[in-house]
N, C-alpha and C positions, 0 to 999 in steps of 0.2 A: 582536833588537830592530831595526828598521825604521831608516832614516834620514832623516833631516825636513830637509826644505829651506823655506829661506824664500823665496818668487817676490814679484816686483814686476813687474806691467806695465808698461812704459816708452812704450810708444803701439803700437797698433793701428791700421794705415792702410791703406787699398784702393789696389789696384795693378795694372795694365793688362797688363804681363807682364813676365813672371821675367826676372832677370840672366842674360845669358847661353845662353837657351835660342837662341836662334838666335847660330850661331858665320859667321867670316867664311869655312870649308869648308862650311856648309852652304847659303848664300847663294851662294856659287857652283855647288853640286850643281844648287840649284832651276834657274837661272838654266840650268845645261848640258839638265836635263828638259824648261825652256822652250824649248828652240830659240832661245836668242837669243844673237845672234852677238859675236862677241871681249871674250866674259861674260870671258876670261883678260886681257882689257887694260883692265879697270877700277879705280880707284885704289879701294883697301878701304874709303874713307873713304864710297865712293858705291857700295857694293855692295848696302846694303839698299833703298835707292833704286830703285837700277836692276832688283831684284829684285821689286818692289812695282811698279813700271811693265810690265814680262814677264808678268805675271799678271793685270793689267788690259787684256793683247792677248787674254784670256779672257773666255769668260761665267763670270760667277759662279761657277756651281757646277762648270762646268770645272775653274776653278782650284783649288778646294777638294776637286774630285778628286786632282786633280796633289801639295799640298800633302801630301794624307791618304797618298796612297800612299807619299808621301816616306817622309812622317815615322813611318807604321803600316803600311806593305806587308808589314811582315814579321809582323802580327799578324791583319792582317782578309785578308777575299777580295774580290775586287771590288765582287760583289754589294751587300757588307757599306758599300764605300769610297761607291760610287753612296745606297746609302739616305742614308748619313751626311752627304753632300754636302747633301742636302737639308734635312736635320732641321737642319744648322748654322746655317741662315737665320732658325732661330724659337726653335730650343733650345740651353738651356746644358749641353751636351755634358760638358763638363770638370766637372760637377758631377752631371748626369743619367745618363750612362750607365752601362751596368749593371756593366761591367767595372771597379771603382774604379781598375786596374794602368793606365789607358791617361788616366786623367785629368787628369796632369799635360802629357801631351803633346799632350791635346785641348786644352787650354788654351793653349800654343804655337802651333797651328795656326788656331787663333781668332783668336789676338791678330794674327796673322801678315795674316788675311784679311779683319778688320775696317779696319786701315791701307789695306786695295787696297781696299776697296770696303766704307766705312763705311755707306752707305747700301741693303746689301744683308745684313749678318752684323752680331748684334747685339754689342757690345763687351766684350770680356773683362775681368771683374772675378776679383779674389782678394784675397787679404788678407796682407797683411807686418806679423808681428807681433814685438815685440821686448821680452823677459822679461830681468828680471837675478835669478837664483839663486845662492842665497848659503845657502854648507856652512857648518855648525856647530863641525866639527875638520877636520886635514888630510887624514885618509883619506875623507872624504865629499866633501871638495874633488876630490880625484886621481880620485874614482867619476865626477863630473864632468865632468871633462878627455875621459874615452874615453866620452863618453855616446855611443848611436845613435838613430836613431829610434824607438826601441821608449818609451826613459826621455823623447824633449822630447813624446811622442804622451799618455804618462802625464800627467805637467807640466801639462801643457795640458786634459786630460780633467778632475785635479785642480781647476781652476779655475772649472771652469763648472757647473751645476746637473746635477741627474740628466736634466734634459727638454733636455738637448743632444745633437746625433746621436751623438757618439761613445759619448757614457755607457750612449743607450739601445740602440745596433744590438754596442756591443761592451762590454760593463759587465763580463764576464767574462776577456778580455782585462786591460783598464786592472784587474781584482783582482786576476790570477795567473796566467794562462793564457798560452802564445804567441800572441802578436803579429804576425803578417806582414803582415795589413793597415798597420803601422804606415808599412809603406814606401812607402806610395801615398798615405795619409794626410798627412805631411809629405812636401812636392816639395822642398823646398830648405833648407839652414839653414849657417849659420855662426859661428861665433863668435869672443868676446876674453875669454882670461883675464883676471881679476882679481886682486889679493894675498887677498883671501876670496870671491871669486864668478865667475859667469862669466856674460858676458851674450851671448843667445842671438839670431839673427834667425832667425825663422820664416816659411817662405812655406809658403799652403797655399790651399785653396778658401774662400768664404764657406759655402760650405754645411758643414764641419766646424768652425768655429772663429766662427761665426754668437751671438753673443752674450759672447762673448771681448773686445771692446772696451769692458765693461759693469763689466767685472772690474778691481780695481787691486791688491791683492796676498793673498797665501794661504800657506799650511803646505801641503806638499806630501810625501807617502809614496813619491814616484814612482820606481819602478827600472827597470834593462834587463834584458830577456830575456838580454842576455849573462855577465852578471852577477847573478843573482837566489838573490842571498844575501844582500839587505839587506831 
């Protein structure tokens, strides 16, 4: 027998970029790629600043070359960095590109280059959604506790109609199947125990969770690929 959760949406709200994805080592890495000088005597407080001014000594898609390699050199070829430079101007990368594994980080690098030159990259939107799940007994509690992305991508899939992307590009998946995309699908999440639940923040794109705000609470079958014995 399955385990049933009870979900409640607690708010669904659009959000410009992730916690955290730009750290104060990586603010200084851009800043050493930018050539700008005693980027090491900066007080941390003014490092993304100073960071966002370094990039405006750029043309646009300079910088977003500069950025891309940062942040994806280890994934694209140049070729790939130069096309992308461009399409960032017009297109939601973080949502459109083919590769779903890089779209958390497209979305980073968006949000990053929209602040240096808002009038050139259109603004990064995503979605922070935040669920309270609530177990029935203590062993469906503790299942829980160790959830990964595979069980908040279920959760979530759970909630929305069949005519949502996830349901319809991974329906087999969200029934029984492994998961991997699940990891691309959720970029960020966190949680707080409860004494019976556990409430969840979600970041993800609008394009996967695109009618999620529509939703306020549901029965949920949802499991993890780590665990699928429930």
């Amino acid at each position: 027998m399955k385990a049933k959760f009870d979900v409640s949406v607690r708010s669904v709200n659009e959000i410009n970029e992730l916690p955290n994805s730009w750290t104060i080592e990586d603010y200084k890495e851009v800043l050493e790629l930018a050539d700008f000088e005693d980027w090491d005597e900066i007080d941390e407080n003014e490092l993304k600043d100073y960071t966002l001014l370094s990039l405006q000594e750029f043309e646009a898609d300079e910088a977003a070359e500069l950025i891309l390699h940062y942040r994806l050199g280890d994934h694209l070829k140049s070729g790939q960095i130069q096309n992308m430079a461009q399409e960032m101007m017009d297109e939601k990368l973080w949502e459109e590109y083919q590769d779903i594994r890089l779209h958390k980080d497209l979305f980073a690098c968006a949000s990053l280059l929209h602040a240096a030159f808002p009038n050139k990259f259109p603004e990064a939107e995503a979605v922070k959604c935040n669920i309270e799940v609530t177990a029935k007994n203590p062993f469906e509690l503790e299942f829980l506790k160790e959830t990964d992305k595979t069980l908040l991508t279920r959760l979530l899939a759970n909630g929305m109609d069949n005519h949502a992307i996830i349901n319809r590009l991974f329906d087999e998946q969200v029934a029984g199947r492994p998961f991997p995309e699940a990891e691309s699908i959720i970029w960020q999440h966190e949680k707080v125990e409860k004494k019976d639940s556990v409430l969840f923040t979600i970041y993800s794109s609008q394009y996967w969770l695109h009618g999620m705000d529509e939703v306020t609470s549901y029965t949920s079958e949802a499991f993890s690929d780590l665990t699928n014995a429930l």
